[in-house]
C-alpha positions, 0 to 999 in steps of 0.5 A: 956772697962769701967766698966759702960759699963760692968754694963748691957747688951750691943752689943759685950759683952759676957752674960750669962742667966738663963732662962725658956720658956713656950709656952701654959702654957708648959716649954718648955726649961729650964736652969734647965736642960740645964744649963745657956745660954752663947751668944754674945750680938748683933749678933743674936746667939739668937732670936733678939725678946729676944735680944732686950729685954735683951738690958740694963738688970743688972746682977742679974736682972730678967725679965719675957716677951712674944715675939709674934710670929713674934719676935719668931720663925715667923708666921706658913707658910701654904706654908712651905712644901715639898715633897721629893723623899724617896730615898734622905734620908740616912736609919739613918733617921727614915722615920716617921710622928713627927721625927725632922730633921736638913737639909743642903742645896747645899749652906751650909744653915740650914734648920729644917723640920718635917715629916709630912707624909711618902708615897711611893714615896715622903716624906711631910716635914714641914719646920715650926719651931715647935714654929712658930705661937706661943706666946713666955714666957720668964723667964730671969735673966742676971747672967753674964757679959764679955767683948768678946775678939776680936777673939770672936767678929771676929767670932761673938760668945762666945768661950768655955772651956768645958761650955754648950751652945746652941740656 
């Protein structure tokens, strides 16, 4: 790979940001306490509203952006809610209106839900982002840059030795 081609962000590369994001004037997320953020540029490991936005960036480079709502988390979805017979849950799961749940369905897809409402029988969950419908602001600043190697472009995501990394 050319060293140009390692100058900025670009599809199959390995990038690493610091970053902040404030929602209704709240940091919300931060690299401060989180450490930076490493993903693989180009297969959605992170929001492609964001993606897109860090295309063409420099290391060193810093950028301030908002995504609205349907490059984020998507538009609040009054439809988006359930309710579930109270024996499905596991007596781990606090049954409680505000708790955050990570859910796995039959065919081994990922889902987020809160409670939203703890009756007899049935449990309400919403299965909204906690973001969705709202104004996305970024503060990034590219820090590094790395070819992937092709076991990471295989998988479609970065490989660790012992670093931090999340969505």
């Amino acid at each position: 790979m050319s060293e140009k081609k390692l100058s900025q962000v670009d599809k199959d590369l390995v990038v690493t940001i610091e970053y902040k994001l404030i929602v209704e004037d709240e940091v919300i997320d931060s690299s401060d306490e989180e450490g930076p953020l490493t993903y693989l540029h180009g297969y959605e490991n992170i929001l492609p509203g964001l993606e897109d936005e860090l295309l063409g960036m420099k290391v060193g480079e810093e950028k301030v952006l908002e995504l609205a709502p349907e490059d984020g988390y998507g538009e609040y979805d009054e439809e988006a809610f359930m309710d579930v017979a109270r024996e499905e849950f596991t007596e781990e799961v606090p049954l409680e209106p505000g708790v955050e749940l990570h859910l796995t369905d039959v065919d081994g897809d990922e889902a987020y839900a809160t409670i939203v409402e703890v009756g007899d029988e049935t449990i309400k969950l919403d299965f909204n982002h906690p973001l969705a419908g709202k104004q996305l602001n970024f503060q990034v600043k590219v820090i590094d840059l790395r070819a992937a190697d092709p076991e990471e472009l295989a998988h479609g995501h970065p490989h660790f030795e012992g670093n931090h990394n999340h969505q």
